[in-house]
N, CA, C, O and CB atoms as a CASP TS submission, in Angstrom:
PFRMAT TS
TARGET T0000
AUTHOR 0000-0000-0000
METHOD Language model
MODEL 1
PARENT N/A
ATOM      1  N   UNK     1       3.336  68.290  -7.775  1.00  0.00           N
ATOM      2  CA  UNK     1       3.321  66.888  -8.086  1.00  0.00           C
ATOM      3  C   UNK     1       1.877  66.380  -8.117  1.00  0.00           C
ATOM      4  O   UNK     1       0.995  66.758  -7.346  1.00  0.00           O
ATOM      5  CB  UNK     1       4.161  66.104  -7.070  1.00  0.00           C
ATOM      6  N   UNK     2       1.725  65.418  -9.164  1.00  0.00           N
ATOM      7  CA  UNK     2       0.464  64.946  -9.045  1.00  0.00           C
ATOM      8  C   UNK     2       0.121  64.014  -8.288  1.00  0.00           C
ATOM      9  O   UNK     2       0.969  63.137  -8.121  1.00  0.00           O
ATOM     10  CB  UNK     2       0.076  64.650  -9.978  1.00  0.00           C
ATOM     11  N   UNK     3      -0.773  63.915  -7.807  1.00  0.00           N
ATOM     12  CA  UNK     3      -1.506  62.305  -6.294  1.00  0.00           C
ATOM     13  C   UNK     3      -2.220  61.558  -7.463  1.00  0.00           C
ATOM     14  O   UNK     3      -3.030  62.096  -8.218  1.00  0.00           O
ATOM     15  CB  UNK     3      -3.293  62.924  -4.451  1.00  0.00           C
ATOM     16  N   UNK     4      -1.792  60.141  -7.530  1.00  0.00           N
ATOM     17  CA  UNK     4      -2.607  59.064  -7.710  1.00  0.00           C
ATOM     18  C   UNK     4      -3.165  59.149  -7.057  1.00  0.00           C
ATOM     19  O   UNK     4      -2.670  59.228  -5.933  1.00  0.00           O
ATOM     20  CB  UNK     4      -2.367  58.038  -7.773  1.00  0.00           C
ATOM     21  N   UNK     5      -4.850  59.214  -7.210  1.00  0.00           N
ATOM     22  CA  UNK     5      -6.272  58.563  -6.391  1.00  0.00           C
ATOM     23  C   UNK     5      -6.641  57.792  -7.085  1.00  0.00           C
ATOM     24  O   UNK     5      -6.574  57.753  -8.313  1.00  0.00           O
ATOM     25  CB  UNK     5      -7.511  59.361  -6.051  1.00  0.00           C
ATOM     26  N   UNK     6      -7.337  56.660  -5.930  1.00  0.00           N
ATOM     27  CA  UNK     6      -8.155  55.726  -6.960  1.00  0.00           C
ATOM     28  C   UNK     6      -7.162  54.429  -7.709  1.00  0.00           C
ATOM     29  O   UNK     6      -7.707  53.463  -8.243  1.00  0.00           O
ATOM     30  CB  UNK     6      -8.786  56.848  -8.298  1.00  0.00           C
ATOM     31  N   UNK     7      -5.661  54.586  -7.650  1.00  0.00           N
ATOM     32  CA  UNK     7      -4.998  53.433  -8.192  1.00  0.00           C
ATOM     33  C   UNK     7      -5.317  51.839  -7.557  1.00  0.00           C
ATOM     34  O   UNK     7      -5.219  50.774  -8.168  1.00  0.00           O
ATOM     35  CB  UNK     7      -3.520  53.786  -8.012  1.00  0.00           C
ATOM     36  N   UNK     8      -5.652  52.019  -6.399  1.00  0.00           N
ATOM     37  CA  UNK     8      -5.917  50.463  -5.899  1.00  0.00           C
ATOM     38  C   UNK     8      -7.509  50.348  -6.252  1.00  0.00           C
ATOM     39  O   UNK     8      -8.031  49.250  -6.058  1.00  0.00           O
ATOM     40  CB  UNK     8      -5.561  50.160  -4.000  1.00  0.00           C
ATOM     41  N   UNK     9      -8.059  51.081  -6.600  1.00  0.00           N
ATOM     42  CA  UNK     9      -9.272  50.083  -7.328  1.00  0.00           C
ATOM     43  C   UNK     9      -9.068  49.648  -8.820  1.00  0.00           C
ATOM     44  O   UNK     9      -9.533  48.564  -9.173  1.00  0.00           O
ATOM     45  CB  UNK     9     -10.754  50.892  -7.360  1.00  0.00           C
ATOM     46  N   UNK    10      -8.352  50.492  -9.772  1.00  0.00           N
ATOM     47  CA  UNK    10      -8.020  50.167 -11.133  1.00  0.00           C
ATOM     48  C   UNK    10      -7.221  48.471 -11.269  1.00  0.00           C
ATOM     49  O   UNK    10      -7.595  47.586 -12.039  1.00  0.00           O
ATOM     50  CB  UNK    10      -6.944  51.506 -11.656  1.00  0.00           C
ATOM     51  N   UNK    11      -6.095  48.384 -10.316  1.00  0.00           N
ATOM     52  CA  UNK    11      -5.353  47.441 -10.308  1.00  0.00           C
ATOM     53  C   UNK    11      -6.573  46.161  -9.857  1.00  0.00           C
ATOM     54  O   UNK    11      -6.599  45.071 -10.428  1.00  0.00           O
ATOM     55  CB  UNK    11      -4.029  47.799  -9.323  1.00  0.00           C
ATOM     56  N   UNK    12      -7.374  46.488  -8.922  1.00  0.00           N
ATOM     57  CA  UNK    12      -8.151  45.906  -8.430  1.00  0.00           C
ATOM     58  C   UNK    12      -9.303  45.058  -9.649  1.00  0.00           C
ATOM     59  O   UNK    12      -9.640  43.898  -9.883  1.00  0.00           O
ATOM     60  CB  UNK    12      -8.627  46.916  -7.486  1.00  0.00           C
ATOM     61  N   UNK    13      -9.602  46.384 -10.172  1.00  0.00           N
ATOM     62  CA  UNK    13     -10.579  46.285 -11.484  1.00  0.00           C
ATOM     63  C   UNK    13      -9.849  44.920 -12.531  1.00  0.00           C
ATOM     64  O   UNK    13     -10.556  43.986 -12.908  1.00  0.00           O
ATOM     65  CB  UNK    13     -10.546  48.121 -12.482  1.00  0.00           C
ATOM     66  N   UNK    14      -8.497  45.012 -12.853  1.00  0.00           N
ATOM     67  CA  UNK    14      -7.347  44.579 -13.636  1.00  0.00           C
ATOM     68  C   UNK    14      -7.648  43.309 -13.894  1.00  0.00           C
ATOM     69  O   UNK    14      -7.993  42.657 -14.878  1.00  0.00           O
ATOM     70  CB  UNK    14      -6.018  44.710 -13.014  1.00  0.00           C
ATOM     71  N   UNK    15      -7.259  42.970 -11.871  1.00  0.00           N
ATOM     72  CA  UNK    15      -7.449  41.102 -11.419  1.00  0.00           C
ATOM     73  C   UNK    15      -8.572  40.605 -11.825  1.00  0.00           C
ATOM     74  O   UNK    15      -8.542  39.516 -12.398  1.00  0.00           O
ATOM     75  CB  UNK    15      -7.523  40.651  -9.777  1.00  0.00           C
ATOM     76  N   UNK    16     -10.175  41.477 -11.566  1.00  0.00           N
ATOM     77  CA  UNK    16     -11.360  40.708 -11.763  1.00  0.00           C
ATOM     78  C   UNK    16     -11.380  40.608 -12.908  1.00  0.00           C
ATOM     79  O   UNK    16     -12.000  39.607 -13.266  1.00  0.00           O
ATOM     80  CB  UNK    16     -12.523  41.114 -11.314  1.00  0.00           C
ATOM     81  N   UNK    17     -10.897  41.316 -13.860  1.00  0.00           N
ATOM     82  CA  UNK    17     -11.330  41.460 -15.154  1.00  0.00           C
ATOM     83  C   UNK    17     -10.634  39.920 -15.804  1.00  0.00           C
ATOM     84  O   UNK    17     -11.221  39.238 -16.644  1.00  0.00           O
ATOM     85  CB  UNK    17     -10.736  43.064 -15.867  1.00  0.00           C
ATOM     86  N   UNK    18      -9.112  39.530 -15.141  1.00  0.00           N
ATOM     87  CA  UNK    18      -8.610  38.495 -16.096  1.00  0.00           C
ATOM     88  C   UNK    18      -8.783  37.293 -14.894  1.00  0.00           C
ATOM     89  O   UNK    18      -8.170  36.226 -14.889  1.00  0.00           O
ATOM     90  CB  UNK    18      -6.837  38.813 -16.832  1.00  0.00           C
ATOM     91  N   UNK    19      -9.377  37.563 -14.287  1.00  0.00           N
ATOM     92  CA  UNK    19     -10.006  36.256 -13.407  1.00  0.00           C
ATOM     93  C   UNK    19     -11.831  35.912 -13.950  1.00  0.00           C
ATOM     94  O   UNK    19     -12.706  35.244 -13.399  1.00  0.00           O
ATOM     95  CB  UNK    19      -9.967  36.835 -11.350  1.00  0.00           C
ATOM     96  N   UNK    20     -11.835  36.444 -14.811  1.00  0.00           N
ATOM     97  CA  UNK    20     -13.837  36.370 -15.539  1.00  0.00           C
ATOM     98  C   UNK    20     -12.607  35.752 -16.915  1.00  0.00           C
ATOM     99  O   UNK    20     -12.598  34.548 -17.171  1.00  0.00           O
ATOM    100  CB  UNK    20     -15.437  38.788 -15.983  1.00  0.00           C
ATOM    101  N   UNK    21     -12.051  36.320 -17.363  1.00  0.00           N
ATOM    102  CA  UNK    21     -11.839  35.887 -18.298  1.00  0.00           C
ATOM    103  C   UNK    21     -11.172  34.604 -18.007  1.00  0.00           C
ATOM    104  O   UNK    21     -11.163  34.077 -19.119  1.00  0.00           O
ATOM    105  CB  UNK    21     -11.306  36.734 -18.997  1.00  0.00           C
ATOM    106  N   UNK    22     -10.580  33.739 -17.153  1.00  0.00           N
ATOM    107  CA  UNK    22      -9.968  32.866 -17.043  1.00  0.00           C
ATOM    108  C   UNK    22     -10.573  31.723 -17.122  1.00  0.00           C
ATOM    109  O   UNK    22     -10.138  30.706 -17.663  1.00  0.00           O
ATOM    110  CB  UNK    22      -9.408  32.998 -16.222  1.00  0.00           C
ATOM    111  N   UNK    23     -11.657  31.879 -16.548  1.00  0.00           N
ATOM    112  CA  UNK    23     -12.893  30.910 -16.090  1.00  0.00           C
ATOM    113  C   UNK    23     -13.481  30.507 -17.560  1.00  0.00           C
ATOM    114  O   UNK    23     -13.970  29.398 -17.775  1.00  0.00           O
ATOM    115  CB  UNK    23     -14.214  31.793 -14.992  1.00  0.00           C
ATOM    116  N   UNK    24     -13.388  31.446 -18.462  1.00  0.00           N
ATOM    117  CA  UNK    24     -14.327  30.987 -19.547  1.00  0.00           C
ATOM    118  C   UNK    24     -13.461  30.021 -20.963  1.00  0.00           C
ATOM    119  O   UNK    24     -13.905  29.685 -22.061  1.00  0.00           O
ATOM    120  CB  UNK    24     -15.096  32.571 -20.158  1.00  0.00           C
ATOM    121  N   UNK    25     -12.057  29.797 -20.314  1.00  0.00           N
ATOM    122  CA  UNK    25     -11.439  29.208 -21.505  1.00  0.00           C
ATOM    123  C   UNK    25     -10.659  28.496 -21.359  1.00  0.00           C
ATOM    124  O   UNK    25      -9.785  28.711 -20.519  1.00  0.00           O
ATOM    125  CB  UNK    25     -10.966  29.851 -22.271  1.00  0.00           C
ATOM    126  N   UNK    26     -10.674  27.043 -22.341  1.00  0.00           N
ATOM    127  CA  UNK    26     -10.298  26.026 -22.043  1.00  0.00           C
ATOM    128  C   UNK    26     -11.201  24.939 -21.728  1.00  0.00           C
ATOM    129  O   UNK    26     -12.150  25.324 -21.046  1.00  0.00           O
ATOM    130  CB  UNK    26      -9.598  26.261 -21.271  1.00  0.00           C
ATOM    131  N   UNK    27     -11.212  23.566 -22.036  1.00  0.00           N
ATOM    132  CA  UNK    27     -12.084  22.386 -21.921  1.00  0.00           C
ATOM    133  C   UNK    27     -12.144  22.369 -20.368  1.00  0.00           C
ATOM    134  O   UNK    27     -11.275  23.049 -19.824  1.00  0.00           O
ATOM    135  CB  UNK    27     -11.480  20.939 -22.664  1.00  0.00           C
ATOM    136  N   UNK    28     -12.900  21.799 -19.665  1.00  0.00           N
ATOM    137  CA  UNK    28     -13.436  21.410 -18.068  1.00  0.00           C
ATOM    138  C   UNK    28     -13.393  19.769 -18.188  1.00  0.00           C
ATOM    139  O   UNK    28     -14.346  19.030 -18.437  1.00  0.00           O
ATOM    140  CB  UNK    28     -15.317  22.074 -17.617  1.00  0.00           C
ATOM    141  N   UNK    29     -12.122  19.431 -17.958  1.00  0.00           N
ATOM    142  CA  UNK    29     -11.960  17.974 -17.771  1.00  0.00           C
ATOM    143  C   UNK    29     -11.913  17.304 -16.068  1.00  0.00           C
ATOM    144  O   UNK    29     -12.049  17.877 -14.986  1.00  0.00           O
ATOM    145  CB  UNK    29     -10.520  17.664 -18.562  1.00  0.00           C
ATOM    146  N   UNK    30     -11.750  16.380 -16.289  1.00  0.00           N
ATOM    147  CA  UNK    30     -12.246  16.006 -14.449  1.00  0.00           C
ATOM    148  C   UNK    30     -10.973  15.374 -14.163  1.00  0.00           C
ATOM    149  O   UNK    30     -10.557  14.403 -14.796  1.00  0.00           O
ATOM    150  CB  UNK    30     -13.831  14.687 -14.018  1.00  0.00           C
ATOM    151  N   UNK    31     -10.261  16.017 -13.056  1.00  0.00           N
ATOM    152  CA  UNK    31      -8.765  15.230 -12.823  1.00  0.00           C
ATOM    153  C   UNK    31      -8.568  14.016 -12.954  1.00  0.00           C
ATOM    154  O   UNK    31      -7.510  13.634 -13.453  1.00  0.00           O
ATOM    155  CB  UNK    31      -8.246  15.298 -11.650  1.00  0.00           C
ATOM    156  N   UNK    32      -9.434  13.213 -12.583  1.00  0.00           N
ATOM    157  CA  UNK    32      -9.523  11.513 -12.772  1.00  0.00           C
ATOM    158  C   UNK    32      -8.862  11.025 -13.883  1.00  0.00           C
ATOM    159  O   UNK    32      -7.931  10.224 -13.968  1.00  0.00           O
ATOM    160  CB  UNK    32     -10.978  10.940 -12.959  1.00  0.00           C
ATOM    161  N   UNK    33      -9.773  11.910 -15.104  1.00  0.00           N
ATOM    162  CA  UNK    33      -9.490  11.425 -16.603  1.00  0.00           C
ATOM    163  C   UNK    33      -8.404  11.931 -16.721  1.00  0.00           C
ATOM    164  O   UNK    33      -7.977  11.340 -17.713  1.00  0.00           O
ATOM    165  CB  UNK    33     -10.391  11.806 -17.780  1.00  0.00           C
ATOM    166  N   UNK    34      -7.578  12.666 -16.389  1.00  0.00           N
ATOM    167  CA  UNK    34      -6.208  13.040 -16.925  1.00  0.00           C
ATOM    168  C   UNK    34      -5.308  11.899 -15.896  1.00  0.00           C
ATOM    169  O   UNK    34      -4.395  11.303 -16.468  1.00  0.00           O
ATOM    170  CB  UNK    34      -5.783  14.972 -16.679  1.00  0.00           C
ATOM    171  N   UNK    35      -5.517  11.620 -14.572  1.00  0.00           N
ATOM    172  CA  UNK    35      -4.855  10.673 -14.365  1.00  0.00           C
ATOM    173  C   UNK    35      -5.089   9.237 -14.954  1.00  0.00           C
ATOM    174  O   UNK    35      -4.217   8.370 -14.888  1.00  0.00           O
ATOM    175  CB  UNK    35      -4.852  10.712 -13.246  1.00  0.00           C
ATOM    176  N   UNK    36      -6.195   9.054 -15.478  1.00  0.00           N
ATOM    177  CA  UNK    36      -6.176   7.403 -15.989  1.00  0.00           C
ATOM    178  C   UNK    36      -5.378   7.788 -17.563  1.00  0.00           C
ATOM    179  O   UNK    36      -4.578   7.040 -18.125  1.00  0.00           O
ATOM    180  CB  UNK    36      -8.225   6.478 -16.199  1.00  0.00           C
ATOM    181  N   UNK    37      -5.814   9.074 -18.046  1.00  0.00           N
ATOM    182  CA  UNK    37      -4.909   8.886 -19.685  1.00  0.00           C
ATOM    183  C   UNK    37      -3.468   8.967 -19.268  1.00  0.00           C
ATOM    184  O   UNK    37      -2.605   8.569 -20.051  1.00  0.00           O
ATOM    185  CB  UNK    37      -5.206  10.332 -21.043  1.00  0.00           C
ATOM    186  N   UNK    38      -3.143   9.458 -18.081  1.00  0.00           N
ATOM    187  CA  UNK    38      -1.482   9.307 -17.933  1.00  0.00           C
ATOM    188  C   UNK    38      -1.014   7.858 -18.024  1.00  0.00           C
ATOM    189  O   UNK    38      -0.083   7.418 -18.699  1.00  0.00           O
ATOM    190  CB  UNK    38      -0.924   9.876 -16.438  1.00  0.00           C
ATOM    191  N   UNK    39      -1.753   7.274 -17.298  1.00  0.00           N
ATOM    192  CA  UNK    39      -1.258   5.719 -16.829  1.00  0.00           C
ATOM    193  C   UNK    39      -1.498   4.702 -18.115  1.00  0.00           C
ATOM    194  O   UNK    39      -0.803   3.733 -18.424  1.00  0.00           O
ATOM    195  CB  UNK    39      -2.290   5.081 -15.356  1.00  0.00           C
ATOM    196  N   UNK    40      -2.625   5.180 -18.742  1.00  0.00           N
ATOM    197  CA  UNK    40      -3.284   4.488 -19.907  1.00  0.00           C
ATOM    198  C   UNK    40      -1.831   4.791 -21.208  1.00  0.00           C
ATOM    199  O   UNK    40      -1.267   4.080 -22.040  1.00  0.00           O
ATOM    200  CB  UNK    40      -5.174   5.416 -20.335  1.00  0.00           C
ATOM    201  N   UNK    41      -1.739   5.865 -20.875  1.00  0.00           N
ATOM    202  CA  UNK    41      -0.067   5.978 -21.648  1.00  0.00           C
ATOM    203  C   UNK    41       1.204   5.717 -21.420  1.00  0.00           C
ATOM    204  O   UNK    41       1.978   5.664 -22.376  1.00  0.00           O
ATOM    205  CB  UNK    41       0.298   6.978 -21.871  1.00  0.00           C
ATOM    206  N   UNK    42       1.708   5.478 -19.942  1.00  0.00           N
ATOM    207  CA  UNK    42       2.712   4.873 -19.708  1.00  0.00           C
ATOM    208  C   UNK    42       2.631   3.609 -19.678  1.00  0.00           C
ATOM    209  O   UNK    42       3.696   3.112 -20.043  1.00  0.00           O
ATOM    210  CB  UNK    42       3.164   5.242 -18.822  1.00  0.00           C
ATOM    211  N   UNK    43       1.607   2.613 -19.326  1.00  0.00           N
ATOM    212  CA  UNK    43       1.476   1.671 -19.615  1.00  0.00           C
ATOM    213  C   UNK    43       1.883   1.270 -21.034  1.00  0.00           C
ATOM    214  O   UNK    43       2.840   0.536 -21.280  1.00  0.00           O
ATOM    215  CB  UNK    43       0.470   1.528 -19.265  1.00  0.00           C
ATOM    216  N   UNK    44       0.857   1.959 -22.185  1.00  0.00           N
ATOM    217  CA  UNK    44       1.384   1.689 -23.594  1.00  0.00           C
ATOM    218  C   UNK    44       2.973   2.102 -23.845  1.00  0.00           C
ATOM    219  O   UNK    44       3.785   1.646 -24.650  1.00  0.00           O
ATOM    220  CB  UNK    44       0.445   2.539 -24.636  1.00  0.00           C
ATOM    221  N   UNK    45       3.085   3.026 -22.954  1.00  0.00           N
ATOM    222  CA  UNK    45       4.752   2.829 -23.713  1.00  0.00           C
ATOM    223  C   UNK    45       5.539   1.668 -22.927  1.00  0.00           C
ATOM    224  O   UNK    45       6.525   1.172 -23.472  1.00  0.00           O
ATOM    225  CB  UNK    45       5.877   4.455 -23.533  1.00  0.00           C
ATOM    226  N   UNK    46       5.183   1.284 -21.831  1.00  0.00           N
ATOM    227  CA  UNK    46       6.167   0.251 -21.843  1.00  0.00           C
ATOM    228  C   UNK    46       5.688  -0.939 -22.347  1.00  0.00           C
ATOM    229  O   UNK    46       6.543  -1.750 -22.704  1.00  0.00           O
ATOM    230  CB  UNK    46       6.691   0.016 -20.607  1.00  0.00           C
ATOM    231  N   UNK    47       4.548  -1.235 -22.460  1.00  0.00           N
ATOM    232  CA  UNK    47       4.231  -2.099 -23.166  1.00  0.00           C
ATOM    233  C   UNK    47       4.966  -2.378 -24.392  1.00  0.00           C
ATOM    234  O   UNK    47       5.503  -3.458 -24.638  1.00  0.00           O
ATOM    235  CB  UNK    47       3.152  -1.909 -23.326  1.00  0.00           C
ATOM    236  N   UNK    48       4.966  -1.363 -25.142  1.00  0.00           N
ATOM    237  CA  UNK    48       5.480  -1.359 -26.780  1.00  0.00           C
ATOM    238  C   UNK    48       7.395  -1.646 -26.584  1.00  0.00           C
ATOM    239  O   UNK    48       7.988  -2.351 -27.401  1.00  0.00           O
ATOM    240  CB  UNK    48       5.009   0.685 -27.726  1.00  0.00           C
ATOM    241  N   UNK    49       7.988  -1.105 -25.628  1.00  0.00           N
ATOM    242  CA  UNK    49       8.986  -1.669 -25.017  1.00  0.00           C
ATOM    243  C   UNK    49       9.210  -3.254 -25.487  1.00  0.00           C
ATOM    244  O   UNK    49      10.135  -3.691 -26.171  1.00  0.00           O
ATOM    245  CB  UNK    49       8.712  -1.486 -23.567  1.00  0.00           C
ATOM    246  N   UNK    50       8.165  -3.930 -24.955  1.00  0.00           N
ATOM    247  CA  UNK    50       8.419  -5.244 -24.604  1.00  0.00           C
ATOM    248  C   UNK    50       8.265  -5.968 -25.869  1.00  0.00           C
ATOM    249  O   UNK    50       8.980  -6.910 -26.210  1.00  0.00           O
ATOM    250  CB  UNK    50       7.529  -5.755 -23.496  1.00  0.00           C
ATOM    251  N   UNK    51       7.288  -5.475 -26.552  1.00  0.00           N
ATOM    252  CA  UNK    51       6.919  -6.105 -27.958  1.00  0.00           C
ATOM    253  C   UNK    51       7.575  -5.664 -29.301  1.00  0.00           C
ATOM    254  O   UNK    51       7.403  -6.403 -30.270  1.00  0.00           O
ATOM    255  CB  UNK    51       5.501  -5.874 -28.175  1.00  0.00           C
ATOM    256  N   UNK    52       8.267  -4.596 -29.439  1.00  0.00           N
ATOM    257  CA  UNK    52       8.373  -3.947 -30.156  1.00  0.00           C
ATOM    258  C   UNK    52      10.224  -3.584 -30.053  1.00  0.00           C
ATOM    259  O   UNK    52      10.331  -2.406 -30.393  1.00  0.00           O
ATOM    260  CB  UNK    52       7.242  -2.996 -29.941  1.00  0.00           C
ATOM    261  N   UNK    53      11.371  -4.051 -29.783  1.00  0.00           N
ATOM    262  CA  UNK    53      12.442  -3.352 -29.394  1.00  0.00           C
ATOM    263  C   UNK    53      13.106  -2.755 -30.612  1.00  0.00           C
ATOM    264  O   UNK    53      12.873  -3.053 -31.783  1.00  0.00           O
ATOM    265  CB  UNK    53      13.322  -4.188 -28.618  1.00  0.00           C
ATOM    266  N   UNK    54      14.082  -1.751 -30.097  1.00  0.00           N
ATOM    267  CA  UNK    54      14.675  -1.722 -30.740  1.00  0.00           C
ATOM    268  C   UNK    54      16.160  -1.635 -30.752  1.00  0.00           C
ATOM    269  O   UNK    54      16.768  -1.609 -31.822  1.00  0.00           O
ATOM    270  CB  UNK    54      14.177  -1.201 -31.103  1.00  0.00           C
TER
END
């Protein structure tokens, strides 16, 4: 039978490899701004609610 050697550094190798890649993709927005565009949008929808029915 053959011995795996060396498998827990490959798997090891695996993680760093798609943890470098993770970091590099996608916009870097600042939580703040995603909470004010949430509110900045529920606001408008109920707003349009009120003015707008249907």
């Amino acid at each position: 039978m053959a011995e795996k050697k060396g498998s827990g550094f490959q798997s090891a190798a695996g993680l760093i490899r798609y943890f470098e890649e993770e970091e590099d993709l996608g916009p870097i927005l600042d939580p703040k701004l995603v909470l004010y565009i949430a509110i900045i949008f529920g606001v408008t929808i109920e707003l349009l609610k009120v003015f707008w029915p249907l």
